[in-house]
C-alpha positions as CSV (number, residue, x, y, z in Angstrom):
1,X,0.0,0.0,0.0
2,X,1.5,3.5,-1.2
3,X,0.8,6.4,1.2
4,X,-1.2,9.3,0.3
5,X,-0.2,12.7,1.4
6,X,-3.6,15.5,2.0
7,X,-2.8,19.1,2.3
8,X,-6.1,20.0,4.0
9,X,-8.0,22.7,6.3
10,X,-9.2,24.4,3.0
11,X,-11.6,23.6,4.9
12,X,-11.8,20.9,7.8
13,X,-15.0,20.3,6.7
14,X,-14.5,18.4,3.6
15,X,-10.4,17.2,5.0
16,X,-12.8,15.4,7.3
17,X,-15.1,13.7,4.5
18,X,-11.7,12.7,2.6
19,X,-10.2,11.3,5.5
20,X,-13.3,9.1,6.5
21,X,-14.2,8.4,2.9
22,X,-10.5,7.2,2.2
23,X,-10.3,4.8,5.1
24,X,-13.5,3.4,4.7
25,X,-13.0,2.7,1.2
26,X,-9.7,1.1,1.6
27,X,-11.3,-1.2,4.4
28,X,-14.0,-2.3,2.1
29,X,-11.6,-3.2,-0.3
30,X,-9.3,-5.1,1.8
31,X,-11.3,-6.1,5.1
32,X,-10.4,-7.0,8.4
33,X,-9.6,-3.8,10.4
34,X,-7.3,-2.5,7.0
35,X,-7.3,1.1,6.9
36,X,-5.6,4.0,4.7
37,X,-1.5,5.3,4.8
38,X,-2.5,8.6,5.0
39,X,-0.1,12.0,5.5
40,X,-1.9,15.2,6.5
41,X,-0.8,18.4,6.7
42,X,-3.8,20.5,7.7
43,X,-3.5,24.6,7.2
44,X,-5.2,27.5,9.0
45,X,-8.0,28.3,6.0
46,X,-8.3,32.0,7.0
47,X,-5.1,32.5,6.3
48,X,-5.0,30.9,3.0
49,X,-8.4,32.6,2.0
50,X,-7.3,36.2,2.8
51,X,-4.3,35.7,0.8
52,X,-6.3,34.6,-2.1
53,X,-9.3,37.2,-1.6
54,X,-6.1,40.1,-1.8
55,X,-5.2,38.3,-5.1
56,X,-1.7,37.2,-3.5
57,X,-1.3,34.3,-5.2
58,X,2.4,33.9,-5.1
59,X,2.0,33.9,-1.3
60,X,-0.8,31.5,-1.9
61,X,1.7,29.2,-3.6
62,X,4.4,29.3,-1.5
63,X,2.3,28.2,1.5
64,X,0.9,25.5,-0.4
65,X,4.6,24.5,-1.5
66,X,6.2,24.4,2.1
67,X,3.0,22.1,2.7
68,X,3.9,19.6,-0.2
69,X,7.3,19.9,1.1
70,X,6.4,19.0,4.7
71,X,4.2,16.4,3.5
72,X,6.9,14.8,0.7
73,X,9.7,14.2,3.5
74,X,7.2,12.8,5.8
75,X,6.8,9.7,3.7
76,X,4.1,10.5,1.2
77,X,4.0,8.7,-2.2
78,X,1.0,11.3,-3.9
79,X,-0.3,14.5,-3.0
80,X,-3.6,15.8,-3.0
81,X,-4.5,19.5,-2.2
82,X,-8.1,19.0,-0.9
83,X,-9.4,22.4,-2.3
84,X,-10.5,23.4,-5.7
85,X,-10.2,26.9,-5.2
86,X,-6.7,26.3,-4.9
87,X,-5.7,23.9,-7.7
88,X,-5.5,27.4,-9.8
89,X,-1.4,26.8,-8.7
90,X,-1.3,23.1,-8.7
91,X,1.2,23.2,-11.4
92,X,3.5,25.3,-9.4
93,X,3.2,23.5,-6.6
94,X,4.0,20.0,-8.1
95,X,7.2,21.5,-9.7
96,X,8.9,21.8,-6.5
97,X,8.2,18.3,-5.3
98,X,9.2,15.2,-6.8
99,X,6.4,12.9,-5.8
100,X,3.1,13.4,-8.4
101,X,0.1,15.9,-7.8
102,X,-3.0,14.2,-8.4
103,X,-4.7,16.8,-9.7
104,X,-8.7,17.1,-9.0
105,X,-9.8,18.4,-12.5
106,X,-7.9,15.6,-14.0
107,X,-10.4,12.8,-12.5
108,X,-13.4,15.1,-12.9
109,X,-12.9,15.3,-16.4
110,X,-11.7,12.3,-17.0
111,X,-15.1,11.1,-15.6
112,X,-17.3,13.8,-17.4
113,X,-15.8,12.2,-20.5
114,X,-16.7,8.9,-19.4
115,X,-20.0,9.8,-19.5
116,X,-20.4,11.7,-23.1
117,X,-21.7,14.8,-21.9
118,X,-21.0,17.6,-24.3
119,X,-22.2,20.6,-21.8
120,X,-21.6,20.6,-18.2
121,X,-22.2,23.1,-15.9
122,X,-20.1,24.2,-13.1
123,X,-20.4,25.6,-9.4
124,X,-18.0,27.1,-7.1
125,X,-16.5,29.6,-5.5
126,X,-16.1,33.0,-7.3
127,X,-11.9,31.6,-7.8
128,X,-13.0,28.8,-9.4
129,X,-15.4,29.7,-11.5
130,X,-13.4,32.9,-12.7
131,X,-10.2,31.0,-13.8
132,X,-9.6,28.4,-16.3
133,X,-8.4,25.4,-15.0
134,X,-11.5,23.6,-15.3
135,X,-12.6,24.9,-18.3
136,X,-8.8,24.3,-20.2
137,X,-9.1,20.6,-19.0
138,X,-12.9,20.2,-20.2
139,X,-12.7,21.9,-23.2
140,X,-9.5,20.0,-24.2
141,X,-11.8,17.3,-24.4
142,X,-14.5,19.0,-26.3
143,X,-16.8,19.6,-23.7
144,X,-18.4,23.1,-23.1
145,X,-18.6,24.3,-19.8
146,X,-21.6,26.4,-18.7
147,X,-21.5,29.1,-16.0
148,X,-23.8,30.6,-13.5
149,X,-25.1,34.3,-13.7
150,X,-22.6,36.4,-11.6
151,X,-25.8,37.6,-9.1
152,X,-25.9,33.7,-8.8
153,X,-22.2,32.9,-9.0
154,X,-22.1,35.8,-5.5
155,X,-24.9,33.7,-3.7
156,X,-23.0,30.5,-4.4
157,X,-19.8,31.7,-3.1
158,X,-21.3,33.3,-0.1
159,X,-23.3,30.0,1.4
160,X,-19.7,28.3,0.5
161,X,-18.5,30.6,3.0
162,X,-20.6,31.8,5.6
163,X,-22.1,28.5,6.1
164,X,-20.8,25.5,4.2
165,X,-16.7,25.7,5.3
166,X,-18.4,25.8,9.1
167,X,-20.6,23.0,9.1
168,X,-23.6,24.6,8.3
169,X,-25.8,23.1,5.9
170,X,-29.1,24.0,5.8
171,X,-32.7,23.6,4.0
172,X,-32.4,26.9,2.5
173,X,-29.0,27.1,1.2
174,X,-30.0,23.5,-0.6
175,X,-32.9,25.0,-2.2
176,X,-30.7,28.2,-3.8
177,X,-28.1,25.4,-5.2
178,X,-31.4,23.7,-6.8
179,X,-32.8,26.5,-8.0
180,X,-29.1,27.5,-9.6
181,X,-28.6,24.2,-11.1
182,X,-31.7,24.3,-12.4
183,X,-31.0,27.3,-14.6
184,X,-27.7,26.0,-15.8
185,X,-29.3,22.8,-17.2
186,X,-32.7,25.2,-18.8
187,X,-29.1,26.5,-20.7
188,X,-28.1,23.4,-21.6
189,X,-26.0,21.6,-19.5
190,X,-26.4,18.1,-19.4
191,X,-24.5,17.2,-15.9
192,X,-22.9,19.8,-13.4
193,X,-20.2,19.6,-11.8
194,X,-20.1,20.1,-7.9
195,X,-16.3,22.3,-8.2
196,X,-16.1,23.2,-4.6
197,X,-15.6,20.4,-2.0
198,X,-17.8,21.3,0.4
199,X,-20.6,21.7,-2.0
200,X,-20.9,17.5,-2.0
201,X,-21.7,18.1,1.8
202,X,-24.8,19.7,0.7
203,X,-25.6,18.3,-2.4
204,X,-25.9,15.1,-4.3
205,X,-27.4,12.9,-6.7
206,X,-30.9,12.6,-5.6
207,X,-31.2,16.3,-5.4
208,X,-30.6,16.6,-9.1
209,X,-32.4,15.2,-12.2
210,X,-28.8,15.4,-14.3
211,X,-25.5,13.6,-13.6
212,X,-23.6,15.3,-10.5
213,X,-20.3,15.0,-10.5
214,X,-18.9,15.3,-6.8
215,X,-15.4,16.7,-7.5
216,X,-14.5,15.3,-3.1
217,X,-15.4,11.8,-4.1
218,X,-13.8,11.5,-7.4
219,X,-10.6,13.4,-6.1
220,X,-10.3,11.0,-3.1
221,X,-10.8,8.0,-5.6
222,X,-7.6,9.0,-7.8
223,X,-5.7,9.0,-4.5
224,X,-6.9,5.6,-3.8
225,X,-6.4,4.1,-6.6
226,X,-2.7,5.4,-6.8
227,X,-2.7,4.1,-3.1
228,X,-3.4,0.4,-4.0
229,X,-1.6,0.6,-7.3
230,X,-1.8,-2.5,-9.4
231,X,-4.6,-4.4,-7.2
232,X,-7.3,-3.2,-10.0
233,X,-8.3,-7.2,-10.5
234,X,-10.3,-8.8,-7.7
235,X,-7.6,-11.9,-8.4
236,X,-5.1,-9.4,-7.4
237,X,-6.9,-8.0,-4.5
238,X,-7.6,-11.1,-2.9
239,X,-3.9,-12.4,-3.6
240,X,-2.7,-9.2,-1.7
241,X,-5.6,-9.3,1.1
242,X,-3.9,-12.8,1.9
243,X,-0.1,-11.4,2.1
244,X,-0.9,-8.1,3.9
């Protein structure tokens, strides 16, 4: 088993549901009382979020480096960020460590392209739906990505914020993500795409008539599957079930 490394805190909220979701998944796979290698190295999300509300990126990064650092010499095989907001300086981060970045729009789009959806809509905070690394990876792959209204990109962000990152998920704020997603697939979209990892706390299949795509869950599941490596086959899994 390969150990995964989680730069987390951005927010506790959803490092929590990849940290439970990990280990359970690794126990179902290999039983008994298995659980996950895991490395965290959790951050102060205030901090981060100022930085990034001031547009002081390069500070941004260099925190995030010295995290992939810390993380890197600790033992870590892989490295996931557990942010989306964030991922904006994935590339700079992985050039300074040696040990690959799985990066979360990779296995998002990887799975929207599973699927055949042409349009997708996406939801997020204000930083990720402003920049273009979802939209470079999606499009790359010919599919069209569809955007709230700003009015509604503002209310998204907010609830992300105020309520969401704190625990705080309520009737209300699951009606306003409805009503946005809602609008985005009268435009079109075939599928949506849940871009902000606490959103998935909120929201999920049954509350949408269109494919959801849970950027947390498919995130976590590129980690794991670089975690157990070759043991793809259930002839492989039970061989190494019986030597662990």
């Amino acid at each position: 088993m390969r150990t995964i490394g989680l730069v987390g805190g951005l927010s506790y909220e959803s490092t929590l549901f990849y940290y439970k979701y990990i280990n359970e998944r690794v126990n179902q796979q290999l039983g008994k009382t298995h659980s996950a290698k895991l490395i965290l190295n959790s951050l102060n999300n205030e901090e981060v979020l100022s930085l990034v509300n001031a547009n002081r990126m390069q500070d941004v990064t260099e925190i995030l480096v010295n995290a992939a650092i810390v993380v890197e010499r600790a033992g870590a095989d892989c490295l996931l960020i557990c942010c989306n907001s964030v991922h904006q300086v994935a590339e700079e981060v992985q050039r300074h460590i040696r040990i690959p970045l799985l990066h979360i729009t990779d296995a998002v789009t990887n799975k929207v392209s599973e699927t055949g959806i042409k349009r997708v809509g996406l939801i997020g905070t204000n930083f990720t739906m402003k920049e273009t690394f979802y939209k470079r990876k999606l499009e790359a792959r010919g599919i069209d990505v569809i955007l709230p209204d700003q009015p509604d990109r503002n209310d998204i962000h907010q609830v992300i914020f105020s309520e969401l990152v704190l625990g705080l998920f309520t009737t209300e704020a699951k009606r306003k993500f409805q009503r946005i997603i809602l609008k985005l697939i009268s435009e079109g979209a075939q599928g949506v795409i849940l871009g902000c990892t606490e959103i998935p706390l909120l929201i999920n299949q049954k509350d949408v008539s269109v494919p959801v795509f849970d950027t947390t869950t498919l995130h976590a599941d590129s980690g794991i599957d670089f975690m157990l490596g070759s043991a793809n086959t259930r002839e492989e899994l039970s061989l190494w079930k019986q030597q662990m």
